[in-house]
Every structure is written in structure tokens, then in C-alpha cells.
C-alpha positions in Angstrom: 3.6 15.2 -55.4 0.6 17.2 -54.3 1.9 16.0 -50.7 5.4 17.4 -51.2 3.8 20.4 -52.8 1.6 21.1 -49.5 4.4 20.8 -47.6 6.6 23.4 -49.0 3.8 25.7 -50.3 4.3 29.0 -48.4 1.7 29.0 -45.3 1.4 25.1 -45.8 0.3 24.6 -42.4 -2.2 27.7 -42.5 -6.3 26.7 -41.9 -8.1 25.9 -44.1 -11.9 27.0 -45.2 -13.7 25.2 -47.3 -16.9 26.7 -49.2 -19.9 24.1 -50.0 -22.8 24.8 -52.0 -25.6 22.2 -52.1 -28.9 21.4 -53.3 -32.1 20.8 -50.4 -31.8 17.9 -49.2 -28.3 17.0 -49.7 -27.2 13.9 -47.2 -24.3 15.0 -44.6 -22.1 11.7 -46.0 -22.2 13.3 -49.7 -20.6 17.1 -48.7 -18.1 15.0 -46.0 -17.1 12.4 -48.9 -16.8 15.4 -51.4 -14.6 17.3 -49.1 -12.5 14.7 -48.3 -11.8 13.6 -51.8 -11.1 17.0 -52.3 -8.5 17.8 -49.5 -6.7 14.6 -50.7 -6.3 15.8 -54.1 -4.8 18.8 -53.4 -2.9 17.2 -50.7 -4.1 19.3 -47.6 -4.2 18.0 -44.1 -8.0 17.5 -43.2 -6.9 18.4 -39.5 -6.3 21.6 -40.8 -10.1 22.9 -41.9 -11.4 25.7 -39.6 -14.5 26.5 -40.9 -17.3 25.6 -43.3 -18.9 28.5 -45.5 -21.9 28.8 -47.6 -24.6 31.0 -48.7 -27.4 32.1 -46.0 -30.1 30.5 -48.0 -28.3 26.6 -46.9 -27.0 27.7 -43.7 -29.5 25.9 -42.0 -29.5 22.8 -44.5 -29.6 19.9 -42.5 -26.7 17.6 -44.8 -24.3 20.8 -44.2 -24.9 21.3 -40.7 -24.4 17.8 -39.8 -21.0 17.9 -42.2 -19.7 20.6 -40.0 -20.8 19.0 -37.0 -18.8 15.9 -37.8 -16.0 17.7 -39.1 -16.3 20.1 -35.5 -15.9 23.1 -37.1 -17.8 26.4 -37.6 -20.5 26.6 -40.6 -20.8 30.4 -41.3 -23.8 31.9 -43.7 -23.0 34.3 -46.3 -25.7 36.9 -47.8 -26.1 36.1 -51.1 -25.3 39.5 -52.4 -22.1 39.6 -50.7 -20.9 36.6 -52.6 -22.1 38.0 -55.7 -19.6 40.7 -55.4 -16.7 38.0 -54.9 -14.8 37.3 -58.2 -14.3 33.6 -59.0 -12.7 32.0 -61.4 -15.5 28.9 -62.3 -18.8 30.3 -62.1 -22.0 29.2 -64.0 -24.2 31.2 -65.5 -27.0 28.7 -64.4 -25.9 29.1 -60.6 -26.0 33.2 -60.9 -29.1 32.8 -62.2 -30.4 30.7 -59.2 -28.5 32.1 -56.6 -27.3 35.6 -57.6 -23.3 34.5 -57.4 -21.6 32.2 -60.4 -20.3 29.7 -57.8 -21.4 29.6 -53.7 -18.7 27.2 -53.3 -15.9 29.2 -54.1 -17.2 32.4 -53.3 -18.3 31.7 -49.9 -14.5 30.0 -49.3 -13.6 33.2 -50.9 -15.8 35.6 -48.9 -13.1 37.0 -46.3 -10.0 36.4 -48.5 -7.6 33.8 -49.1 -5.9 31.7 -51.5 -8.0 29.5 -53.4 -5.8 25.8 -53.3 -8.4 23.3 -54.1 -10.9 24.6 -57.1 -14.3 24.3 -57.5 -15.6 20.4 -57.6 -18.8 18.2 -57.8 -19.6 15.1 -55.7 -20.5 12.3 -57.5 -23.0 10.3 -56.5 -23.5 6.4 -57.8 -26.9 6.8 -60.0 -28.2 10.1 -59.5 -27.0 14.3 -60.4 -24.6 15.7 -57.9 -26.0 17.5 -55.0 -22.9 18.8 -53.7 -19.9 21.5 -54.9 -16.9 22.5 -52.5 -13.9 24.5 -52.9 -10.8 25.1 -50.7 -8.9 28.1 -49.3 -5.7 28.7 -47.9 -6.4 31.4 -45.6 -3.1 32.4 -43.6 -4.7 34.9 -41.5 -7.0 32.9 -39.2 -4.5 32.0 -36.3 -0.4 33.3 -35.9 2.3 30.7 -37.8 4.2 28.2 -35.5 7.3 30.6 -36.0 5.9 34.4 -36.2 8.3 35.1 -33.1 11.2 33.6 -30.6 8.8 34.5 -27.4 5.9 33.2 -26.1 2.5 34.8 -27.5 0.7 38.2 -26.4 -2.4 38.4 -25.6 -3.5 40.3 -29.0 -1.7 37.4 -30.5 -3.9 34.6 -29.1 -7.2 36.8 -29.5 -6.9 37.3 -33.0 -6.6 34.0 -34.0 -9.7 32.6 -32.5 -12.5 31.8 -34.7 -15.4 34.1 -33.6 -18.0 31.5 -34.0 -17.8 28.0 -32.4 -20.8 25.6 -33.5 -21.5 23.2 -30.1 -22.6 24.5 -27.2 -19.2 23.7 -25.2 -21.4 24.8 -22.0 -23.7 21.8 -22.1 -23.3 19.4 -19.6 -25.8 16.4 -19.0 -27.4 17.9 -15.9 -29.3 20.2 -18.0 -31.3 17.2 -19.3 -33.1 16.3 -16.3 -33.9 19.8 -14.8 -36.2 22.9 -15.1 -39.1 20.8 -17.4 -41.1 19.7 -14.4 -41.1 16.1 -15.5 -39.9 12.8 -12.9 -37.0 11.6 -15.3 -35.4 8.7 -14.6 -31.6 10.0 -15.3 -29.3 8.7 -17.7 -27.9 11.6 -18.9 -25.7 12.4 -15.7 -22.8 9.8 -15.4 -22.8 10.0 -11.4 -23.2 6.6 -9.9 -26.9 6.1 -8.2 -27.0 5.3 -4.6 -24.4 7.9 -3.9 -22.8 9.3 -1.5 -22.8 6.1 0.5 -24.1 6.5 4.2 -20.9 6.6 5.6 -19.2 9.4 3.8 -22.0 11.7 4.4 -21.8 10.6 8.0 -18.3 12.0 7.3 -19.2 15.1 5.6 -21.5 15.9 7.9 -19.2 15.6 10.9 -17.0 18.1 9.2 -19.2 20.9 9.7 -18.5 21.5 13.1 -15.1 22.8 11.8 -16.7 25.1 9.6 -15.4 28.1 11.7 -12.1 27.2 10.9 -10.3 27.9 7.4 -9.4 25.2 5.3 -6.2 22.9 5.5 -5.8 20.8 3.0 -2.4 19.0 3.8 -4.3 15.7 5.1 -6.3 15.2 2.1 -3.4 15.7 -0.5 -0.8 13.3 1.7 -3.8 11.1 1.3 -4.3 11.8 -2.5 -0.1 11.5 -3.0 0.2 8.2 -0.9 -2.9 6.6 -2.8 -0.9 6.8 -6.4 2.3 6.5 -4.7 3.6 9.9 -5.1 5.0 13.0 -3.0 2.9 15.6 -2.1 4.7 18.5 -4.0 3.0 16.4 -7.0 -0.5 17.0 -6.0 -3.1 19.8 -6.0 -6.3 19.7 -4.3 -9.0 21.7 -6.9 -12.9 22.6 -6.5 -13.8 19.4 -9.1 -11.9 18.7 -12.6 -13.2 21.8 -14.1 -11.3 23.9 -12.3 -8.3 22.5 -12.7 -9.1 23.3 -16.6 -9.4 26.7 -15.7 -6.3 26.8 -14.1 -4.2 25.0 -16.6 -5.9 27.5 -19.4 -5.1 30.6 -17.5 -1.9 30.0 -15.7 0.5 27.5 -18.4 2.4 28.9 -20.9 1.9 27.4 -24.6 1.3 28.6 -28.6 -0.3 25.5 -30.1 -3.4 23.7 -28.3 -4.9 20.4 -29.2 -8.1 18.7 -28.2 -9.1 15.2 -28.8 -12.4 14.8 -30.0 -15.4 13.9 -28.9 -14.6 14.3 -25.5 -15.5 16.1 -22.2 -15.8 19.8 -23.8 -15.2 22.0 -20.7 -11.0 21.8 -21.3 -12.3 23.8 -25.0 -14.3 25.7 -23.6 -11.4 26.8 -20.6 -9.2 27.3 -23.1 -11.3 29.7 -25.6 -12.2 31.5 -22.5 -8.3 32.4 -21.7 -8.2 33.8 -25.2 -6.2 30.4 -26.9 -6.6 29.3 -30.2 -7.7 25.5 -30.0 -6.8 23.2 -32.8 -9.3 20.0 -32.8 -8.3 16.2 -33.6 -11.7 14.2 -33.9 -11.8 10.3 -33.8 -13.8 9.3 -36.4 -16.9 6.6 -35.6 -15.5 4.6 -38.3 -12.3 3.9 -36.3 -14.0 3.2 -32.9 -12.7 6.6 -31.9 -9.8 5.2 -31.5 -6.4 7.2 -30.5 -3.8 8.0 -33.6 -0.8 9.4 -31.9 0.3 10.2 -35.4 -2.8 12.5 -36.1 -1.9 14.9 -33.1 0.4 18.0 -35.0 4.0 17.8 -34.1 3.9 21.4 -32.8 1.5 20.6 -30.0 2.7 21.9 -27.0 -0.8 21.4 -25.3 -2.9 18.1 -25.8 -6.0 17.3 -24.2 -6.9 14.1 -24.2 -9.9 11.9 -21.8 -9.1 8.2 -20.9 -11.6 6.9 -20.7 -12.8 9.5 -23.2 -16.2 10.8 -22.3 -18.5 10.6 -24.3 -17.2 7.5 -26.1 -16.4 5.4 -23.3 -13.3 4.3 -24.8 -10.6 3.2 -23.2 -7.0 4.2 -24.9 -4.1 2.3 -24.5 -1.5 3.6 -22.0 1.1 2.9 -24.1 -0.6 4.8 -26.9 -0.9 7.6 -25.1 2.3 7.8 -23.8 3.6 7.9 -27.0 2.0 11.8 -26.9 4.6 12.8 -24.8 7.4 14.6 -25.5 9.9 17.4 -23.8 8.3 21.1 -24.1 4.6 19.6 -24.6 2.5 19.6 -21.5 0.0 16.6 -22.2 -3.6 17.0 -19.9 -4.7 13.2 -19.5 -8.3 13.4 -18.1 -8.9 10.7 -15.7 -12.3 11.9 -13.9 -13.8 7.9 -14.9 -10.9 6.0 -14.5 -12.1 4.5 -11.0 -14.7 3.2 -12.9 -12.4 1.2 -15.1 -11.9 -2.2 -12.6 -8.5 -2.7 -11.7 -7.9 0.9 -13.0 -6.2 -0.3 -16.1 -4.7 2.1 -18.6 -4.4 4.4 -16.1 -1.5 7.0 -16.3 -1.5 8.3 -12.4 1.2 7.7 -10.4 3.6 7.7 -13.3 6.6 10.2 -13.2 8.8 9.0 -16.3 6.6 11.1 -18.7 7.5 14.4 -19.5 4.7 17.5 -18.8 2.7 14.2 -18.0 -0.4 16.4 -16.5 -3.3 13.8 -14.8 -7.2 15.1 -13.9 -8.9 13.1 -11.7 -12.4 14.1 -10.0 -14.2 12.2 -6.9 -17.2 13.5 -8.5 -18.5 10.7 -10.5 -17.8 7.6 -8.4 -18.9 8.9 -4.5 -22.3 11.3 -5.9 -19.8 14.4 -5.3 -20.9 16.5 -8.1 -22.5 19.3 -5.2 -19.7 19.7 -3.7 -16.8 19.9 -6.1 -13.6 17.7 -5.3 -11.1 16.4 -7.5 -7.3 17.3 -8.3 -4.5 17.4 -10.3 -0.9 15.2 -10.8 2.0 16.7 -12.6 5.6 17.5 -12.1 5.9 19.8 -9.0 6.8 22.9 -11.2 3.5 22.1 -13.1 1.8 22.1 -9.4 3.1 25.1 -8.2 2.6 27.1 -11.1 -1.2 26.5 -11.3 -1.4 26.7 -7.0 -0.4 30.1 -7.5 -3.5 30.9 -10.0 -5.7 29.6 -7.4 -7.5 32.0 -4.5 -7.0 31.2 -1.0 -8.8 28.3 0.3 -9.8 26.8 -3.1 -11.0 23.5 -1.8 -14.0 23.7 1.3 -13.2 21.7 4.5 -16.1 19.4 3.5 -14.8 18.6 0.3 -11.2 17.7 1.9 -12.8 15.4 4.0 -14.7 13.6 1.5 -11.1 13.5 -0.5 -9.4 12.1 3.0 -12.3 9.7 2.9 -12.1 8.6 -0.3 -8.5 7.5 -0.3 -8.6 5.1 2.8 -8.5 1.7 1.6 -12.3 0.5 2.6 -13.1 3.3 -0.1 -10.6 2.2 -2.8 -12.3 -1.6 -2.3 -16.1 -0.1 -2.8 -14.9 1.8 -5.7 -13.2 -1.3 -7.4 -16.4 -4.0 -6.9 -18.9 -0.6 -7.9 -16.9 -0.7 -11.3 -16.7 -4.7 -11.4 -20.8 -4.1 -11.2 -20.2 -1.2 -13.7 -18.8 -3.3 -16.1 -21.8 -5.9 -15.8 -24.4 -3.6 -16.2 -22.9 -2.0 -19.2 -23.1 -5.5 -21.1 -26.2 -5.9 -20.1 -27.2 -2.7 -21.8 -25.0 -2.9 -24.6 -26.3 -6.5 -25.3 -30.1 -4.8 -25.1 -29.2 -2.4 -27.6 -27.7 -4.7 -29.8 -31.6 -5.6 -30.5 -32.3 -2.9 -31.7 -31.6 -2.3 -35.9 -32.0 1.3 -35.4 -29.3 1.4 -32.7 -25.1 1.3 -33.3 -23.6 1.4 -29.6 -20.1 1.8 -29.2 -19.2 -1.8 -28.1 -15.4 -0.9 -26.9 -17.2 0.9 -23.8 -15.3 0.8 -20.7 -16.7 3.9 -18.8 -20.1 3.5 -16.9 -22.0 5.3 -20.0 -22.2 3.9 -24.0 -22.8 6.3 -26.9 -25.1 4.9 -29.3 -25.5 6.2 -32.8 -29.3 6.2 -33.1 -31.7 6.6 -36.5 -33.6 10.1 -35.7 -32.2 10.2 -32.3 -33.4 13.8 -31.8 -37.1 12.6 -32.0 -36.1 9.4 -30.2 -34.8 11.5 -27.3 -37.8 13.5 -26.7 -40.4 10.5 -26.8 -37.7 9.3 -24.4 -38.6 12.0 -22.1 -42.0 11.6 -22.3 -42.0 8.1 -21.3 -39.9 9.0 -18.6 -36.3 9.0 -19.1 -33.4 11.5 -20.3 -31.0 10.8 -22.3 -27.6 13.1 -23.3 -27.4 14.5 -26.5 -24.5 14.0 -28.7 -24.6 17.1 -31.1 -23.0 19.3 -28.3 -19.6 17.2 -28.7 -17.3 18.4 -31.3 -17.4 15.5 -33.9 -20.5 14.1 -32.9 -24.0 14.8 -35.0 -27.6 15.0 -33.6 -27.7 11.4 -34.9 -25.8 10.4 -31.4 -27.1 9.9 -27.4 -24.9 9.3 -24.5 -26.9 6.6 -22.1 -25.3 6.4 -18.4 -25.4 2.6 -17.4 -27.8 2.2 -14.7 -29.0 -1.0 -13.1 -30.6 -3.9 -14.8 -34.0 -3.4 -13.1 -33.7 0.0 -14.7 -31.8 -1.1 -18.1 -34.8 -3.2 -18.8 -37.9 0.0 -18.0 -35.3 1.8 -20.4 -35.1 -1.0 -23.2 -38.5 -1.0 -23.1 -39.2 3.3 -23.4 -36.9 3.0 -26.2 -38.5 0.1 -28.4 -41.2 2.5 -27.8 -39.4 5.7 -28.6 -38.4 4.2 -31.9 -41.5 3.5 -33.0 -43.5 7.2 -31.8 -39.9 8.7 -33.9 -41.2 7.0 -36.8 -38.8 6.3 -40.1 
């Protein structure tokens, strides 16, 4: 019933904010297994929360922020006296005398209007007082209905609906780990393979600058690119690495309703809030191996952004499952940029042309040590192609870069690519196995990518005595859905798998319970 009720409630498929007060020291699991227990009671989509509110004096508690961490949504702080002027309709006297409002939960869900749908509630705890209240509001508002018009969106449209503050530091990327500090790292925060590029593609490269005087032309490099997956050129694009092509398909496609996958590469997020586009969030949950749902992605998605395999997971997703996230009028961004780590490629979704708005990223970056000089591109249905070449300047890609790409497609480079990821796969046992050891440590086992994410007991603390025994390490808390509890590890040799097993039984015991 409260299913059917959600359903035909007028704004049913509005977000959703969800107020929390707490006590110090309240554990993340407690406000995430209140809130849960109270969306399925009132029979609300979780999918649908946007934000988490409370009062400023527990903005900063750590149980809360790591609730909205996990959930990947906002946490916003409310002064106290502002949600003592909120009226709410089941205060305690005791919490207005502690606090200065009769309920933080509902007030701070409250605080910028809205209809409250799930009251006030208490977690409940086996053998101890609650530590945790929450309450729910409807709040229409936030982001434009799926049918407020027949056209596509304006501009004023798309900027008012997006959240004005988003909690992880989309701009993040591992490189920032193992620069600027002054300190010899050994680096396994970057996921570029070591002992790259090969001698004989910089031989290449740096034959190419003899042409230098002359402008680009790409045509060589993306015949090369269409013939390697088997398709026509008019089906390429040539782009300066992956991350522009998220640029261009934020900026230059047309679409209401966008959908990451979560935890995952965050600069498609971040291209996409930059554009001035609402972006609706579908995390994988640890619990389920991050694995895909088809079913959880909304039905009005006409953008989904999904990696494969997924970074930072390093799980692989099923083809078949992921082809089942296609549909006519829904462009659907598969991001490739490790699948030549993946031996024999499996899973992969290039080359294919029976999928409708069937978009494919791939990069050049990770594999052949590229990352300086920005190479990858895009597959998609010619329209798709030509629409986003025309929101690219002139000579996008530098005649360096399209002769690594020429390079990289010949068939000597296709066989090095396929034994480095047979190796790849080797090494990441070895590593997983090493971790395995460790009580403190949950890996990912499903990894497939040439990195693991392990879920690690005081992983912040860990990280930094990493650091100073010489390695770095990727943080996890920047990923939406991910907690400070989590570090991304790059798999590296054996030689250097072992020095790193041996830093972290180290690590773990500097961090300390």
C-alpha cells in the first residue's frame, strides 16, 4: 500500500531530503540503517534522496558525514536558531532545551520547505538508547518534473535544479597523491602501467615532431581506431584523452534526466554539473560487490553513465547486463578507458552497433604511459559523432598524439597490450591474495582492472603512515558512495606488491585500533 501510495502521490518522483539529528558519536551504519528503514516505510525510492540536513552543531559529526558519503549526497548544516523558528509537528521539550529547536530532524528536513512524508523516528539499537532521529521531506522544488514541458530544457531550467553543494571533491584525481609533498613515493595511486611508454612508441612520438610545422590530420589514426573494432570511420572521433570527450558529450547532447553509476570515474559528474545538468546518482552498494542492477537505473534516463570496468571498483559488468540499459531515446556513455587491461577484452561493448545511443569511451592513456599527452576517443552512431565533432575547436587532437593512436592500433601493439593484461591479472592475485592476510583489510575480490579497492579499518591514518614509509595510495572518500574507510591500490609488480605488503602491516599497526 505505502508503494502504491508513493506512486500516485502528487510529485511522487520529487527528491527527497531527509533531516537527521544524532547524538556524538553516533556510528555511520546506525543513521544509514535508520534511514533506510524509514524510506521503506513510507514507501519512497532511496534513489530519490538529494541531500542530508542537520543542525550546525553535528555537521561535522563523523557517523553523519560518512552516512552522506555512502548515500553520495550533500550534508548541509543548519544554525540552530533557524530551525528553532521552523514549526514541527513532534518536538520534545527535552530536545528544545538541548538544542534550541523541539526536533533537528524534522526541522532541518523542514528548513527550506517541503512536505514532510516520513515523520519523525528513532533508530533502534540492540542493547543500548537510540543515538539516531530522521525525518523525510518531499521537496518538489529541487530539480524540474519529467513532464513540466513538450521541449527540451532551457538553460534556467537545468540551473535551477542543481544542488548548490556537492560533498566529494569530483576534481580529485590520483595524480594529486604523489605530487607537490617533496617525498620519493612509490605510486599506487595512478593506474598507468609502469615501464611505459615502451621504447618503441616514443621512438615513434618523437619522430613525429618533425611534422610539427604542419597542422594536424587525423584521418590515419581514426581509420586505424575504426578498422581495430571493426567499424567505419564516420563512427569514430579522435579526442584530447577520455575527459574530453565528457566534456563534449555534457555540452553538446541534448537530454532532461542524467544518471551516474556510482562509485566510478567522477569527471563524467563533474562535466556534466559544469554544463549546468542536474545529475541523478545510482550507487552500488559494497554489500552487493558493486554490482550492476539494470532495474535500479530510473526509467526516464535519457543519459546513463556507466564505467566497465568501473573505476574505482575494478569490477567487471556483464555485457549482457549492461546492454540491457539501452533503449531508443536514451544515449547510454559506457566508459571503457581500462578495458585493454581486461585479457581477451571481455565484456567489452566496442565495436557493437545493434545498441541504440550505444556511446563507448576509450583512452590510450592507461595502457601505453599516455596520460602527458592526452589521446583517446569516442564510438557512437555517426549522428552521435558528428554532433559532438562540431563542439570541438579545430585541431583537437596534436600530431603527436595521432601518432601514438596510429601506433597503438597496429597489431604488434594490440599483442603487447593483451600479454601486459595477462601479467595484470597475475599480479592483481598476487596482491589480492597479500591482502587477504590482513584482518583489517576487505579487498574487492571481483577485480578485473589493474587496481583493487580495499575497505580498510582507519584507512585515513593508514594512508598517511603509508606515505611516510614510502608509498601513496588513492583515497576513496572523493568517489560518490564511497567513505574515508576506502583506498584504491594500483597493481604493481610482485617485487613491489611485496615492499607494499610489508609498509602496510606496518601502516596498520602505527594507525593503531
Amino acid at each position: 500500500m505505502a508503494d502504491d501510495a508513493a506512486r500516485t502521490a502528487p510529485h511522487a518522483g520529487a527528491p527527497l531530503v531527509v533531516g537527521v539529528g544524532a547524538s556524538r558519536g553516533v556510528p555511520a551504519d546506525e543513521v544509514l540503517t535508520l534511514i533506510g528503514a524509514a524510506l521503506a516505510g513510507a514507501g519512497l525510492d532511496p534513489a530519490a534522496v538529494v541531500e542530508l540536513a542537520t543542525v550546525d552543531a553535528r555537521a561535522a559529526e563523523p557517523g553523519i558525514v560518512a552516512a552522506a558519503a555512502r548515500l553520495g549526497v550533500p550534508l548541509v548544516g543548519h544554525p540552530a536558531a533557524e530551525l528553532a523558528a521552523v514549526a514541527v509537528p513532534h518536538g520534545s521539550d527535552a530536545v528544545l532545551a538541548a538544542v534550541g529547536t523541539r526536533s533537528v530532524a524534522e526541522a532541518a528536513a523542514l528548513a527550506r520547505g517541503g512536505e514532510l512524508v516520513a515523520p519523525k523516528r528513532k533508530s533502534s539499537p540492540a542493547g543500548r538508547a537510540a543515538m539516531a532521529t530522521c525525518a523525510i521531506v518531499r521537496r518538489p522544488h529541487l530539480r524540474p518534473s519529467a513532464d513540466t514541458g513538450d521541449g527540451p530544457p532551457t538553460r534556467s531550467e537545468e540551473t535551477m535544479s542543481i544542488p548548490t553543494e556537492v560533498p566529494h571533491d569530483l576534481r580529485h584525481h590520483g595524480d594529486a597523491e604523489v605530487r607537490d609533498d617533496g617525498l620519493r613515493l612509490t605510486d599506487l595511486a595512478v593506474n598507468v602501467r609502469t615501464g611505459t611508454p615502451p621504447v618503441w612508441l616514443r621512438e615513434r612520438i618523437a619522430d613525429s615532431l618533425t611534422g610539427l610545422a604542419a597542422y594536424p590530420d587525423g584521418r590515419a589514426a581514426r581509420a586505424a581506431v575504426a578498422a581495430r573494432h571493426a567499424l567505419a570511420p564516420e563512427r569514430v572521433l579522435l579526442t584530447a584523452g577520455a575527459a574530453e570527450a565528457f566534456v563534449l558529450l555534457a555540452r553538446a547532447l541534448t537530454f532532461r534526466h542524467s544518471v551516474v553509476i556510482h562509485p566510478q570515474f567522477t569527471e563524467p559528474e563533474a562535466a556534466l554539473r559544469d554544463a549546468g545538468h542536474t545529475v541523478r546518482r545510482v550507487l552500488l552498494r559494497p554489500e552487493d560487490g558493486f554490482r550492476l542492477d539494470p532495474s535500479a537505473v530510473p526509467d526516464e534516463a535519457d543519459l546513463v553513465v556507466v564505467g566497465n570496468p568501473t573505476n574505482p571498483t575494478s569490477v567487471l559488468h556483464p555485457a549482457a547486463l549492461l546492454a540491457q540499459l539501452a533503449r531508443p531515446g536514451r544515449t547510454l556513455v559506457v566508459d571503457e578507458a581500462f578495458m585493454d587491461a581486461v585479457p581477451g577484452e571481455r565484456e567489452a561493448l566496442a565495436g557493437r552497433t545493434d545498441l541504440p545511443g550505444l556511446v563507448v569511451l576509450r583512452s590510450l592513456t592507461k595502457t601505453w604511459g599516455l596520460a602527458g599527452l592526452r589521446i583517446g576517443y569516442v564510438l557512437a552512431e555517426p549522428e552521435t559523432v558528428a554532433t559532438l565533432q562540431r563542439a570541438q575547436p579545430l585541431w583537437p587532437v596534436s600530431t603527436p598524439a595521432l601518432v601514438a593512436a596510429l601506433a597503438c592500433m597496429e597489431p604488434r601493439a594490440l599483442a603487447e597490450a593483451e600479454a601486459a593484461a595477462r601479467r595484470i591479472a597475475e599480479d592483481r592475485a598476487h596482491l589480492l591474495a597479500g591482502l587477504a592476510e590482513f584482518d583489517e583489510v576487505r579487498a574487492v575480490d571481483s577485480a578485473e582492472g589493474p587496481f583493487v579497492l580495499a575497505r580498510i579499518d582507519g584507512a585515513a591514518r593508514v594512508r598517511d603512515h603509508l606515505r611516510t614509509l614510502g608509498f601513496a595510495a588513492r583515497r576513496g572518500d572523493t568517489f560518490p558512495g564511497l567513505g574515508p574507510e576506502w583506498l584504491r591500490l594500483a597493481v604493481r609488480d610482485r617485487t613491489t606488491t611485496n615492499r607494499f605488503l610489508q609498509a602496510l602491516d606496518q601502516a596498520l599497526v602505527l594507525a593503531g585500533p
